[in-house]
RODREN-927278 format. One record per residue: residue number from 1; residue in one letter; x, y, z of N, C-alpha, C, CB in turn. Coordinates in Angstrom, 1 decimal. Glycine has a CB too. Layout:
# residues N
NODE   fivex   migu     n_xx     n_yy     n_zz    ca_xx    ca_yy    ca_zz     c_xx     c_yy     c_zz    cb_xx    cb_yy    cb_zz
NODE     NUM      A        X        Y        Z        X        Y        Z        X        Y        Z        X        Y        Z
...
***
This chain:
# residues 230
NODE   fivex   migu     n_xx     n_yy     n_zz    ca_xx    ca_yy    ca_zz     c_xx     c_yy     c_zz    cb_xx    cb_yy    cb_zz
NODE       1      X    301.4    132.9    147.1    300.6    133.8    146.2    300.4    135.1    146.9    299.2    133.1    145.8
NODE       2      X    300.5    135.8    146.2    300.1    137.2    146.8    298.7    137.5    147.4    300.1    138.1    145.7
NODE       3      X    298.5    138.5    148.1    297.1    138.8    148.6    296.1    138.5    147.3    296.9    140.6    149.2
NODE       4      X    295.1    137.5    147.6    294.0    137.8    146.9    292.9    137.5    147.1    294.1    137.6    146.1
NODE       5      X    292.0    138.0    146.2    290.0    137.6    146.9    289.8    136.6    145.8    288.4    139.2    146.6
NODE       6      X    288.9    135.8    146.2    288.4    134.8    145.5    286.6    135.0    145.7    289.1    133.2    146.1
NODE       7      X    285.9    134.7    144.7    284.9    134.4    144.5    284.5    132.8    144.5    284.7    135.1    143.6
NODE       8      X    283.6    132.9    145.3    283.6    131.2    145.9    282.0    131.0    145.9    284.4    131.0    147.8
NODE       9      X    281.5    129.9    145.0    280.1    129.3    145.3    279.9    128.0    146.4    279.6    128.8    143.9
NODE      10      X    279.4    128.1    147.2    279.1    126.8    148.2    278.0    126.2    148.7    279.6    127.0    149.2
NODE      11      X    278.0    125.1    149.0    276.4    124.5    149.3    276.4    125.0    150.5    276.1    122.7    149.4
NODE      12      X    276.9    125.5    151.7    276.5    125.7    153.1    276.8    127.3    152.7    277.5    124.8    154.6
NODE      13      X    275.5    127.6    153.9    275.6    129.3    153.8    276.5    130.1    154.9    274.1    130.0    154.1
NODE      14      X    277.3    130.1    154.2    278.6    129.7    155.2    280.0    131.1    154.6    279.2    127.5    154.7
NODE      15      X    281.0    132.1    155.6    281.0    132.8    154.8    283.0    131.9    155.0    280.3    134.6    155.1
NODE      16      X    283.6    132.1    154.1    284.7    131.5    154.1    285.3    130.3    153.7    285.0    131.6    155.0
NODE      17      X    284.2    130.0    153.0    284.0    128.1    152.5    285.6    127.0    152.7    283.7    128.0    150.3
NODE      18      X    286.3    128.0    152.3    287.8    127.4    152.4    288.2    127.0    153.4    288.8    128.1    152.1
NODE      19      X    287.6    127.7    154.3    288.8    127.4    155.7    286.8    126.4    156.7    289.8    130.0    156.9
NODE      20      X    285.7    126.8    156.2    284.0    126.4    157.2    283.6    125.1    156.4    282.4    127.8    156.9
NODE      21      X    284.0    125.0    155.3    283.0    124.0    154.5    284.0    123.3    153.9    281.8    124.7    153.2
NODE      22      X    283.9    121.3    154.9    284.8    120.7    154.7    284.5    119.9    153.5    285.0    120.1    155.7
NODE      23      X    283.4    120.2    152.4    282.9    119.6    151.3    283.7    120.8    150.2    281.1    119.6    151.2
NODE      24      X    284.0    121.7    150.5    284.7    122.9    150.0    285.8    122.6    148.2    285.7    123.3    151.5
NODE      25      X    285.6    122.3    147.7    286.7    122.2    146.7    286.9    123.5    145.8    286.4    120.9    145.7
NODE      26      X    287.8    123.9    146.2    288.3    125.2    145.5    288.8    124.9    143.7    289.8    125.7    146.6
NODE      27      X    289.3    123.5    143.4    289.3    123.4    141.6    287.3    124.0    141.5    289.8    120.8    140.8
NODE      28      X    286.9    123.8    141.5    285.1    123.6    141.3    284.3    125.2    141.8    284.5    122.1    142.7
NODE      29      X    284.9    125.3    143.2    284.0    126.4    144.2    284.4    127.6    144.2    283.8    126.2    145.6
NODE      30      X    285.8    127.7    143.3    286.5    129.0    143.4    285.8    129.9    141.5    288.6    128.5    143.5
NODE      31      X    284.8    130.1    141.8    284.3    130.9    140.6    285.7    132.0    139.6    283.1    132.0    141.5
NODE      32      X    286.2    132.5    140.2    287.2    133.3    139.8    288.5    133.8    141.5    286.1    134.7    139.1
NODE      33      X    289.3    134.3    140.9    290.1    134.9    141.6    290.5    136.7    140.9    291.4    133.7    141.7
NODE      34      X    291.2    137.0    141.8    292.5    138.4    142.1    293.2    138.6    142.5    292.5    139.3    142.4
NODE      35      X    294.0    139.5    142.2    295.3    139.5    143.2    295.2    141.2    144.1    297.2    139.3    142.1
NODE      36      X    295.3    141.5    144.9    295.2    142.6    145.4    294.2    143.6    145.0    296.2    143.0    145.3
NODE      37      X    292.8    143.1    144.7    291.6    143.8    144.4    290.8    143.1    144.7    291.3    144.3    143.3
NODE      38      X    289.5    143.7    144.3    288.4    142.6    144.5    287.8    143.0    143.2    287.2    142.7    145.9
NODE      39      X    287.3    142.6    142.1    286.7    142.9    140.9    285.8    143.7    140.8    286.4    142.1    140.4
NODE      40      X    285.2    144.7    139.7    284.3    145.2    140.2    282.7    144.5    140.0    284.6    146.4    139.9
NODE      41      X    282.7    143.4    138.9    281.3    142.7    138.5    281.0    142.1    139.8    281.4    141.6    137.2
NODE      42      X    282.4    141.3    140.6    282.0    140.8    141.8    281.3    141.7    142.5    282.9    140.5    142.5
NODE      43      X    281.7    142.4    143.0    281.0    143.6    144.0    279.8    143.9    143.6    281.8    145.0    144.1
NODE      44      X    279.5    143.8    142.2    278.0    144.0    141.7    276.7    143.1    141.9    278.1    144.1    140.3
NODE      45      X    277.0    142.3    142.3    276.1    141.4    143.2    275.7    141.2    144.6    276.4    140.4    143.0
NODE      46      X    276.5    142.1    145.2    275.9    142.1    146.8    275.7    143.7    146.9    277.1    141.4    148.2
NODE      47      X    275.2    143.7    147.8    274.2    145.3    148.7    274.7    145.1    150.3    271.8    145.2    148.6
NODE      48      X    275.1    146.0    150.7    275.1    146.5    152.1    274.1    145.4    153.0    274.6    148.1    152.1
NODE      49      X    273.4    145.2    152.8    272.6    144.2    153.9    272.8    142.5    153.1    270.5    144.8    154.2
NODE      50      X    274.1    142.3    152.6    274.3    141.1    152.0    275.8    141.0    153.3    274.6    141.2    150.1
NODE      51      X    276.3    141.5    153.6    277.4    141.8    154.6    277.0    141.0    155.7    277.7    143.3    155.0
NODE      52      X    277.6    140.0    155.7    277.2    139.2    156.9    278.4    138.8    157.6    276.4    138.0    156.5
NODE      53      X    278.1    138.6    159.5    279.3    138.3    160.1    279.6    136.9    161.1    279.5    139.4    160.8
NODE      54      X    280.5    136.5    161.5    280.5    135.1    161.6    282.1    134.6    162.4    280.2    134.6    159.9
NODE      55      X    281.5    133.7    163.1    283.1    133.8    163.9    283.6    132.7    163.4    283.3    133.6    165.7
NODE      56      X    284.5    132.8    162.9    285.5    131.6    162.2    286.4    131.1    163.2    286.4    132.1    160.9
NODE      57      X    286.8    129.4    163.0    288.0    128.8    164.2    289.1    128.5    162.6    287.3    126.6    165.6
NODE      58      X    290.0    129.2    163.3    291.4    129.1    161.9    292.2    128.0    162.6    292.7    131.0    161.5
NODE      59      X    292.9    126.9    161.7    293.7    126.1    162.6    295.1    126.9    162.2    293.6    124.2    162.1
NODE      60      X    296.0    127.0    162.7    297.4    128.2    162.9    298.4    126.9    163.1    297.3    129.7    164.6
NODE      61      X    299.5    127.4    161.9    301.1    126.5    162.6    301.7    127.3    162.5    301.8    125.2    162.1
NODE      62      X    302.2    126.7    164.0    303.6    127.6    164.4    305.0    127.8    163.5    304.3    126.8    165.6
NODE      63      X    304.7    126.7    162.3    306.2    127.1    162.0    305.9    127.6    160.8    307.3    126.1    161.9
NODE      64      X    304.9    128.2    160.2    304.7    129.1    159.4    305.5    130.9    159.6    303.2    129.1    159.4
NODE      65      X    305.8    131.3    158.3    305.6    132.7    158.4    305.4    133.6    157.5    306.4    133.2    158.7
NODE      66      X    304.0    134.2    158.1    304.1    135.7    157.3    304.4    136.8    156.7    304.1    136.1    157.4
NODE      67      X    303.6    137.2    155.8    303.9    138.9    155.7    302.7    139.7    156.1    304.4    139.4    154.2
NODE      68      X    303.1    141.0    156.9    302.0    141.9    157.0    302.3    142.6    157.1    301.1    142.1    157.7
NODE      69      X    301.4    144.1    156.4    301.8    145.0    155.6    302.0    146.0    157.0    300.6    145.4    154.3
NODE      70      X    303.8    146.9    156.7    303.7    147.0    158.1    303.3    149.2    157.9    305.6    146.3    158.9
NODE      71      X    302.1    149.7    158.3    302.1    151.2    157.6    303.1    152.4    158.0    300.7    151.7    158.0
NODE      72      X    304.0    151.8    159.5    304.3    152.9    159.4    305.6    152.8    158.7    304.1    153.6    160.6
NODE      73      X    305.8    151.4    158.6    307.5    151.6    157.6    307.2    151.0    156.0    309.1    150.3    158.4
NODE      74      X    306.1    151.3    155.9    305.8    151.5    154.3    306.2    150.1    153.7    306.7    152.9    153.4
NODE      75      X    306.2    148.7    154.5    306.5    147.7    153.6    306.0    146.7    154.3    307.9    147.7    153.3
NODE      76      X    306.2    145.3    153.9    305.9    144.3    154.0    306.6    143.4    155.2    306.1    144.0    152.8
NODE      77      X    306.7    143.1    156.3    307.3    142.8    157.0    306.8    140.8    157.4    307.1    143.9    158.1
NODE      78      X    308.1    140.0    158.0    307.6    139.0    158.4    307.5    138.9    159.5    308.0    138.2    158.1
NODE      79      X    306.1    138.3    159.6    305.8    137.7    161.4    305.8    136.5    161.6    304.5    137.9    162.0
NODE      80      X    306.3    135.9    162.2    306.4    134.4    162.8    305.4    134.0    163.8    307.7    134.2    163.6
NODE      81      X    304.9    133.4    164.3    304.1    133.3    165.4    304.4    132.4    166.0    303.0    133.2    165.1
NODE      82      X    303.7    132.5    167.1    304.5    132.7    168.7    304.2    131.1    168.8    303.6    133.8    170.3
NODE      83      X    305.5    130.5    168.8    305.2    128.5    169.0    304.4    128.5    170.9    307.7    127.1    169.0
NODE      84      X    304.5    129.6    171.2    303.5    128.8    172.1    302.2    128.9    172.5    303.8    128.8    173.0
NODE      85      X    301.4    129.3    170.8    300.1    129.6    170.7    299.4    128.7    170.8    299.8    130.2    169.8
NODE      86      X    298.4    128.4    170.7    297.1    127.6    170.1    297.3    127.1    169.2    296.1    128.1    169.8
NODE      87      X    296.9    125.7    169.2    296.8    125.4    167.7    295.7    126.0    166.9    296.6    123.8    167.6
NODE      88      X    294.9    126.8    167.6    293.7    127.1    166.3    293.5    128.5    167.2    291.9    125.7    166.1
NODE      89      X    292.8    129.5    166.8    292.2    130.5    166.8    291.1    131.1    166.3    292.8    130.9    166.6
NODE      90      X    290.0    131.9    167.2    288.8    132.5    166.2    289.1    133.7    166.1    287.4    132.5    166.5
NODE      91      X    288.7    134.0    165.0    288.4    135.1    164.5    286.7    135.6    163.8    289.3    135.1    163.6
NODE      92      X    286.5    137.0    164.2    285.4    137.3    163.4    285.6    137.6    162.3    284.7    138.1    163.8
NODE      93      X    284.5    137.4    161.2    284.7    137.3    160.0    283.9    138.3    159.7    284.6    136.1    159.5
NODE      94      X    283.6    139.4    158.3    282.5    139.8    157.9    282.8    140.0    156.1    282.0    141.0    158.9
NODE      95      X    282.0    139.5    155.6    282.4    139.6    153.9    280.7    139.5    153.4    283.7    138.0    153.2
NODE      96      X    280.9    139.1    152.3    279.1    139.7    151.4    279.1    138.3    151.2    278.8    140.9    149.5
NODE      97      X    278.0    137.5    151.3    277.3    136.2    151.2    275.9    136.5    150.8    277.3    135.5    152.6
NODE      98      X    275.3    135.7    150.0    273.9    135.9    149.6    273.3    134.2    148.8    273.8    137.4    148.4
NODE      99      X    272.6    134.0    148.4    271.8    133.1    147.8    272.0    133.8    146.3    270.1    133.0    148.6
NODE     100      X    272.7    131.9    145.4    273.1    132.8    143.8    271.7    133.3    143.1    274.0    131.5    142.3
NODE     101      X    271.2    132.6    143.5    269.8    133.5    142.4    269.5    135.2    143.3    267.5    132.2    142.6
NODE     102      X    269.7    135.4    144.1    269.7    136.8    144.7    271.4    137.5    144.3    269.4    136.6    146.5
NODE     103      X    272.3    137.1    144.2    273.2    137.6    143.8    273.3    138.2    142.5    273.9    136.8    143.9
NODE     104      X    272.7    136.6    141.5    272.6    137.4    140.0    271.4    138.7    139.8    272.3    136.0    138.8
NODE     105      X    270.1    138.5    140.6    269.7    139.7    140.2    270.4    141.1    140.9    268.3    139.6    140.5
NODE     106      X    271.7    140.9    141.7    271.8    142.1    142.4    272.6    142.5    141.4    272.3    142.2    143.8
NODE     107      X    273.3    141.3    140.7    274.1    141.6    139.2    273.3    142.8    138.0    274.2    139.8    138.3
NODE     108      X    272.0    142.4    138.0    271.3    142.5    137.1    271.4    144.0    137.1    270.1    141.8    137.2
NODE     109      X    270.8    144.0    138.4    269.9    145.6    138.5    271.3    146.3    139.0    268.3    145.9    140.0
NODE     110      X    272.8    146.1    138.9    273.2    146.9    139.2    274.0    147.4    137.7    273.7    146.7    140.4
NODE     111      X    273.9    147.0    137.1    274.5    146.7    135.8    274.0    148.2    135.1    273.9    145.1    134.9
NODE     112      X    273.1    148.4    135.2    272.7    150.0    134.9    273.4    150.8    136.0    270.9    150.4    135.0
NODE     113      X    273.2    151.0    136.6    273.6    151.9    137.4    275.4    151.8    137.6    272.7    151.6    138.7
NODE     114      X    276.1    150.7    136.9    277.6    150.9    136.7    278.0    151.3    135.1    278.4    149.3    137.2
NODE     115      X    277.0    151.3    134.3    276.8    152.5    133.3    277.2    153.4    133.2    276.0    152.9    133.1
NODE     116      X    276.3    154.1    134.3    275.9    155.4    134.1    277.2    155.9    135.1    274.2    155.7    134.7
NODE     117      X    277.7    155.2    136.0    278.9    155.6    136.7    279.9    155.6    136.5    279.2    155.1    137.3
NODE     118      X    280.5    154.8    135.3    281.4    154.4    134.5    280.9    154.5    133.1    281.7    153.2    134.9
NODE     119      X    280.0    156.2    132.7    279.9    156.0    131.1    280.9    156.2    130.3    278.9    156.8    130.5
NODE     120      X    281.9    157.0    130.8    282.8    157.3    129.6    283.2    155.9    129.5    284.0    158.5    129.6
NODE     121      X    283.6    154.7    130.4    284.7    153.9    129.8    283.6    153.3    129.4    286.0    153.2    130.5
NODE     122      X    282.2    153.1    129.2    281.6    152.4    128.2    280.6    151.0    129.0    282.8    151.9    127.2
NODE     123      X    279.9    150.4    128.3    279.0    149.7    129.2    279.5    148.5    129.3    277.6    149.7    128.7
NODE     124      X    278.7    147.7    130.3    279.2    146.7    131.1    278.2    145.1    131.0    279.2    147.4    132.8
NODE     125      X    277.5    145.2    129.9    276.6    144.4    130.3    276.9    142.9    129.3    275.1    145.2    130.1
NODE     126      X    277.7    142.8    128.2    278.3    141.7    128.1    279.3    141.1    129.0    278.8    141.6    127.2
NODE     127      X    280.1    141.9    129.9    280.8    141.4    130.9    280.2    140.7    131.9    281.3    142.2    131.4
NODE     128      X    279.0    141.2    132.4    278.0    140.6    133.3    277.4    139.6    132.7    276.9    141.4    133.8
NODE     129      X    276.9    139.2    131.7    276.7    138.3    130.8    277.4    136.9    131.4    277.3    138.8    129.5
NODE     130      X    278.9    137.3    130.9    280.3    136.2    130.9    280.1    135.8    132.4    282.1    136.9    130.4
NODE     131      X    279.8    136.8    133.4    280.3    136.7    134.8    279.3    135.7    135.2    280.3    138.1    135.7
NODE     132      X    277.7    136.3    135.0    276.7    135.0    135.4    276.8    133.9    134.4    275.2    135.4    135.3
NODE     133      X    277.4    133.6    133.5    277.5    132.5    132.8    278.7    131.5    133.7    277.8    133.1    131.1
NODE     134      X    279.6    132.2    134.3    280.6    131.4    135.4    279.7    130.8    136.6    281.8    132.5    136.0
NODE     135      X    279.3    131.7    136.9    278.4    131.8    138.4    277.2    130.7    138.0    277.6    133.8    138.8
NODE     136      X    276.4    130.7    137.1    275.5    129.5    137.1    275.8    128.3    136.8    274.5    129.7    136.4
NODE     137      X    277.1    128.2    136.5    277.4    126.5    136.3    278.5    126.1    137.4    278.2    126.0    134.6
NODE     138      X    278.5    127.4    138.3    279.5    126.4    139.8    278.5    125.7    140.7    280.6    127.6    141.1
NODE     139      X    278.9    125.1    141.4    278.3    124.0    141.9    277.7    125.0    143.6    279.7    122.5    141.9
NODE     140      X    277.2    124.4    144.3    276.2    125.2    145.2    275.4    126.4    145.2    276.8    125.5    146.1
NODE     141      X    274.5    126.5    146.4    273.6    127.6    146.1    274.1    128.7    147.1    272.0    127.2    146.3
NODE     142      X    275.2    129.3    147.4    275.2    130.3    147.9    276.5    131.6    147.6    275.2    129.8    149.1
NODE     143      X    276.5    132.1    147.1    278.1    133.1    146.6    278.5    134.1    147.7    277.9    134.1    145.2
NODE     144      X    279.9    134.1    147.8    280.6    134.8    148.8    282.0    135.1    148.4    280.6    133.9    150.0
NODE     145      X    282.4    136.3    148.7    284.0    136.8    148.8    284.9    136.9    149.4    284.1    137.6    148.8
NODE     146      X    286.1    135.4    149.7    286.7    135.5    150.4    287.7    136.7    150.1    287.0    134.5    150.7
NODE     147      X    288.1    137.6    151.4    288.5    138.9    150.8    289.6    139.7    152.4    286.6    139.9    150.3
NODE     148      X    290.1    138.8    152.8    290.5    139.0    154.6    292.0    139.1    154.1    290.1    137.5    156.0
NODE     149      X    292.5    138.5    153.0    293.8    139.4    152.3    293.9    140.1    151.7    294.6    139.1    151.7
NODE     150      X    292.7    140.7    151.1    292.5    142.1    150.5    292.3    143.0    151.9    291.0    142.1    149.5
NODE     151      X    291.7    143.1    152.1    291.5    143.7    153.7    293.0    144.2    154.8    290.7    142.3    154.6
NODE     152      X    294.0    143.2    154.6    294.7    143.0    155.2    295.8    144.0    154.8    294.9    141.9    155.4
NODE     153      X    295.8    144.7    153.6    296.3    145.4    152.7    296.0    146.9    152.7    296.0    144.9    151.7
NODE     154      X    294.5    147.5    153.9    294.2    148.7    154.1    294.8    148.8    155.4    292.6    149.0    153.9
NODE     155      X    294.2    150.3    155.8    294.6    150.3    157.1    293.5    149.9    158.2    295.2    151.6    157.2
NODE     156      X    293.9    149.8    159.3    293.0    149.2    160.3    291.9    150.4    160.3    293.7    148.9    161.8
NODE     157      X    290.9    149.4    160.1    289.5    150.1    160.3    288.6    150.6    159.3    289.6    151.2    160.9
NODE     158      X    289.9    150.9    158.0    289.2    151.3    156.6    288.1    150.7    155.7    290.2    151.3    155.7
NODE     159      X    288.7    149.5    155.8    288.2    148.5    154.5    286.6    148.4    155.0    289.2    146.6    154.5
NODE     160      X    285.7    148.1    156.2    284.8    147.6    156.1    283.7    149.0    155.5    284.6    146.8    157.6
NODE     161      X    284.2    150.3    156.1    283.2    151.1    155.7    283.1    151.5    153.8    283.4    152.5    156.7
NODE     162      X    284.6    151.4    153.6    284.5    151.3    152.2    283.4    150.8    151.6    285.4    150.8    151.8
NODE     163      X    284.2    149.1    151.9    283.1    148.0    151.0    281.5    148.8    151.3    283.2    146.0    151.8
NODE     164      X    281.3    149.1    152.2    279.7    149.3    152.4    279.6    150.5    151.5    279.1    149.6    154.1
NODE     165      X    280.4    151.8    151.5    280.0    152.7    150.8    280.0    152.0    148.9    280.9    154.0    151.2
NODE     166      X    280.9    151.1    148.8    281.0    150.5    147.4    279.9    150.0    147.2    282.0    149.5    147.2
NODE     167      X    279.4    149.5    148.1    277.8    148.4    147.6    276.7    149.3    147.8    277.4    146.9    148.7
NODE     168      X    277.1    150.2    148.7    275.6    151.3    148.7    275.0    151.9    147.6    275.9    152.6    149.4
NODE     169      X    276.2    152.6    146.6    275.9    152.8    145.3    275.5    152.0    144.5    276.8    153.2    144.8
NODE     170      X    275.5    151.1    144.8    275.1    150.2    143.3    273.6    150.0    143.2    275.8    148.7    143.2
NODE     171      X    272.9    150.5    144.5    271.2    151.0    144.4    270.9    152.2    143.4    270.8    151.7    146.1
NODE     172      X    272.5    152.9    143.6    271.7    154.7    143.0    272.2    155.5    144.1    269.7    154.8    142.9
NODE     173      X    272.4    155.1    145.2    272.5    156.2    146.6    273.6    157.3    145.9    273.3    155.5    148.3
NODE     174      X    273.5    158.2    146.4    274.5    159.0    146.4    275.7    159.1    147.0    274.2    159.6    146.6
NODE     175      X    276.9    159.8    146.9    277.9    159.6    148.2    279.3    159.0    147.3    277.0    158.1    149.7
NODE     176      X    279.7    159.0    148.1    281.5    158.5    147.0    281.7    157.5    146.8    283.0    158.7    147.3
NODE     177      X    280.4    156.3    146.5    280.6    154.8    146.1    281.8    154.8    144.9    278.9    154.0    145.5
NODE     178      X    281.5    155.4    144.0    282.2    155.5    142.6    283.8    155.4    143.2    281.9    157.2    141.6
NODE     179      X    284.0    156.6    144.2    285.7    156.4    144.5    285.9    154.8    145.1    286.3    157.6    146.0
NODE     180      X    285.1    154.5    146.0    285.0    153.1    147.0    285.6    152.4    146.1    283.5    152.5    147.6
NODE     181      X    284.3    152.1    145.1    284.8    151.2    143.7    286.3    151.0    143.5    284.3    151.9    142.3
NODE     182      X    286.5    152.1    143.0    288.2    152.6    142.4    289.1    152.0    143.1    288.7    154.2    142.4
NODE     183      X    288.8    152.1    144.5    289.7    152.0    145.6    290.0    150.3    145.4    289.0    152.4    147.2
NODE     184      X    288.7    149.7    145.2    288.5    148.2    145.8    289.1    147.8    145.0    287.2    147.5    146.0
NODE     185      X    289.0    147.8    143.6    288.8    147.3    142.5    290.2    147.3    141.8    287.7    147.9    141.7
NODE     186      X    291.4    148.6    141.8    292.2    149.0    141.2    292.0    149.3    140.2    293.0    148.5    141.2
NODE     187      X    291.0    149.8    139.3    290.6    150.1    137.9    291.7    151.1    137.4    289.1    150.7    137.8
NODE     188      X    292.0    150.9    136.2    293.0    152.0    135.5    291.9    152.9    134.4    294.5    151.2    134.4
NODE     189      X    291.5    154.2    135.4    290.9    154.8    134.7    291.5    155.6    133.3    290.3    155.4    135.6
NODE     190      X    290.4    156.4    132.2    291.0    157.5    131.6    290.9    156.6    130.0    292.7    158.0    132.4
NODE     191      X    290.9    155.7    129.9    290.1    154.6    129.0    289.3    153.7    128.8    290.6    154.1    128.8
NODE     192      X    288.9    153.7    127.6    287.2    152.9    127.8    287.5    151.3    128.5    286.3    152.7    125.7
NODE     193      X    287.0    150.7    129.1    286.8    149.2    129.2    287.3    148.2    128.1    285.4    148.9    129.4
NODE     194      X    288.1    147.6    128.4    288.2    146.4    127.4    287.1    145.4    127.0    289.0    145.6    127.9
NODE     195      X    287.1    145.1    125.8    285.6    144.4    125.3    286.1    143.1    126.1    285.3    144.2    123.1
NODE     196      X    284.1    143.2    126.1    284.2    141.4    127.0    285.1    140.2    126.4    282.3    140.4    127.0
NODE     197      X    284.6    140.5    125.5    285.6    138.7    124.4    287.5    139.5    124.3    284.7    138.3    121.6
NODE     198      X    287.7    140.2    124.8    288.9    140.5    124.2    289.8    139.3    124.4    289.4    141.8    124.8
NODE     199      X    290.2    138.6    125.4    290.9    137.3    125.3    289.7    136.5    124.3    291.2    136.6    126.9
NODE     200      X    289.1    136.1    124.6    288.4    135.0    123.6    288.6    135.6    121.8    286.4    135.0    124.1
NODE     201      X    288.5    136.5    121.8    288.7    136.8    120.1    289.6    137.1    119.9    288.1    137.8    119.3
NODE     202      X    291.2    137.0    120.4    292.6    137.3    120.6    292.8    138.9    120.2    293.5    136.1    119.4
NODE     203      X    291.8    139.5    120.5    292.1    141.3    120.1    293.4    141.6    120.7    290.9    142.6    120.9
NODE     204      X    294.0    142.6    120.0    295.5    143.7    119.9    294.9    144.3    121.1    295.9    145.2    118.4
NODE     205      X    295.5    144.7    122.2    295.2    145.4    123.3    296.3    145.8    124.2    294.3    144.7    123.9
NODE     206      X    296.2    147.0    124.5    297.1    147.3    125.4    297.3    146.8    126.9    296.9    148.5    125.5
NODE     207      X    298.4    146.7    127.3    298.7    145.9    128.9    297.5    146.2    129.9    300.3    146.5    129.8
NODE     208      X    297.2    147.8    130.0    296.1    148.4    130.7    294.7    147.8    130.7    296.0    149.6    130.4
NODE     209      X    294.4    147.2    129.3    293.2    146.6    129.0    292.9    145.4    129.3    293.0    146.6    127.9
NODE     210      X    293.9    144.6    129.3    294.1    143.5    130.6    294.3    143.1    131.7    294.5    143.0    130.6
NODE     211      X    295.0    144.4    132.3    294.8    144.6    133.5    293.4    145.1    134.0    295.7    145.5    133.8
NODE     212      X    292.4    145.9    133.1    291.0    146.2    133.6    290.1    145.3    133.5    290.3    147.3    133.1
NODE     213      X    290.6    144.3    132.2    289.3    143.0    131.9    289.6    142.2    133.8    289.9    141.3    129.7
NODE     214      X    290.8    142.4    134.2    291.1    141.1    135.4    290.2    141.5    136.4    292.8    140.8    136.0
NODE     215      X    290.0    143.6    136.5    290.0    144.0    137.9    288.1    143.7    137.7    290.8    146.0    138.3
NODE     216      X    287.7    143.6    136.1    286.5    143.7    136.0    285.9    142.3    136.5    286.1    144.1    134.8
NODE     217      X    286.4    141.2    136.2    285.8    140.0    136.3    286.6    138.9    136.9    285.3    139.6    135.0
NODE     218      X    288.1    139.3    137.4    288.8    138.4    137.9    289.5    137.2    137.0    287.9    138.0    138.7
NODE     219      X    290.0    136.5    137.2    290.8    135.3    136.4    290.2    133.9    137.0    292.7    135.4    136.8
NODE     220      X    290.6    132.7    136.1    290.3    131.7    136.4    291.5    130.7    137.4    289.9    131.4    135.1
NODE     221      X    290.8    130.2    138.7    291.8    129.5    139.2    291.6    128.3    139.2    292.2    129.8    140.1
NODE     222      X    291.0    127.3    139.0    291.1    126.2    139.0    289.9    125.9    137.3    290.7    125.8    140.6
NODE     223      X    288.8    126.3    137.8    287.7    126.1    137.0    288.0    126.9    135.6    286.3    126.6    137.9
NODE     224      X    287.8    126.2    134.4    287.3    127.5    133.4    286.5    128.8    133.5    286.5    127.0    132.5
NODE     225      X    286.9    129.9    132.8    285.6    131.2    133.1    285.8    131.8    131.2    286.1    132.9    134.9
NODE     226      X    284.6    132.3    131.3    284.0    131.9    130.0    284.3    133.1    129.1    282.5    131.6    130.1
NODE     227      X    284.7    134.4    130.2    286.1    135.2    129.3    287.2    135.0    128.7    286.7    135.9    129.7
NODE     228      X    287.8    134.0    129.3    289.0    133.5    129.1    288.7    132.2    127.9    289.7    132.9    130.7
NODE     229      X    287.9    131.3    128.0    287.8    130.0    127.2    287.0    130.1    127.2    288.1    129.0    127.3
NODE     230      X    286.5    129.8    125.3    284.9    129.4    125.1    284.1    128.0    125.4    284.7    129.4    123.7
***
């Protein structure tokens, strides 16, 4: 599968559930997915002091191989790894984690303020609707973004100040959250938003409009989500 972020609900407060939390079931805990973005309703639930960090132990096999994005030859390269590594390795981790009832109000109150940021393409608040309507029937109490293949896709060093300027805005601050967004999200600007039900009410829509309903709220991977199926 290609680089992507998943939105993940879990009983331990824990940031990476997939790889930390051996209760973990991704049919169930995987709220939504993306492929080379992070959505932007996701991102509307955490704030800059939701960013939490955490050393993760990854178990690694040798006879796997990679791709990583290589910048200075503009492509995708394979890495193998070295058979005479470790079987496991840590890494530090840092992604947005919070408690879902603190998530959905960060949903709440930011939902105005991605209005007013995004007025021409039109408002956002049946989308948020659909999104907490996913989010309150997954199972645990804590929400988190696995997002370290999205990451892996900037250049070294980029991605973490972004995300923070992305989440800063969604208080109101000032400052180039709006681009951050764009960046994170892949949004195809220059047209209004696709209506929330547009899959659910089988609307005529252009390719772009489904490409923005996905960047807005992500796709379903295992679980139903309630854009997609009533």
């Amino acid at each position: 599968m290609p680089n992507s972020s998943y939105l993940c609900s879990t009983g331990l407060r824990t940031l990476y559930p997939s790889t930390t939390d051996a209760a973990f079931d991704a049919a169930t805990g995987v709220v939504a997915f993306d492929v080379r973005a992070v959505p932007l309703l996701w991102l509307a639930m955490f704030r800059p002091g939701d960013i939490a960090e955490q050393s993760i132990t990854v178990e690694t096999d040798a006879s796997a191989v990679v791709a990583e994005f290589d910048f200075a030859r503009g492509e995708f390269v394979e890495v193998v790894p070295d058979p005479e590594a470790g079987a496991s390795e840590t890494v530090e981790a840092a992604a947005p984690l919070a408690e879902k009832g603190a998530a959905l109000a960060g949903l709440d109150a930011a939902v105005p303020v991605l209005n007013r940021l995004f007025a021409a393409e039109g408002a956002l608040d049946e989308h948020a609707a659909l999104l907490r309507r996913a989010v309150e029937r997954s199972p645990g109490a804590y929400l988190t973004i696995e997002l370290d293949e999205i990451e892996a896709l900037w250049e070294p060093g980029t991605f973490a100040p972004a995300l923070r300027e992305a989440l800063a805005c969604l208080d109101g601050e000032a400052g180039p959250g709006r681009e951050r967004l764009l960046e994170l999200t892949g949004l195809r600007t220059g047209r209004p938003f696709p209506p929330a039900r547009l899959l659910l009410d089988g609307i005529d829509a252009e390719d772009d409009d489904h490409w923005n309903l996905v960047r807005l709220l992500g796709a379903s991977f295992g679980a139903d989500v309630p854009w997609e199926t009533a």
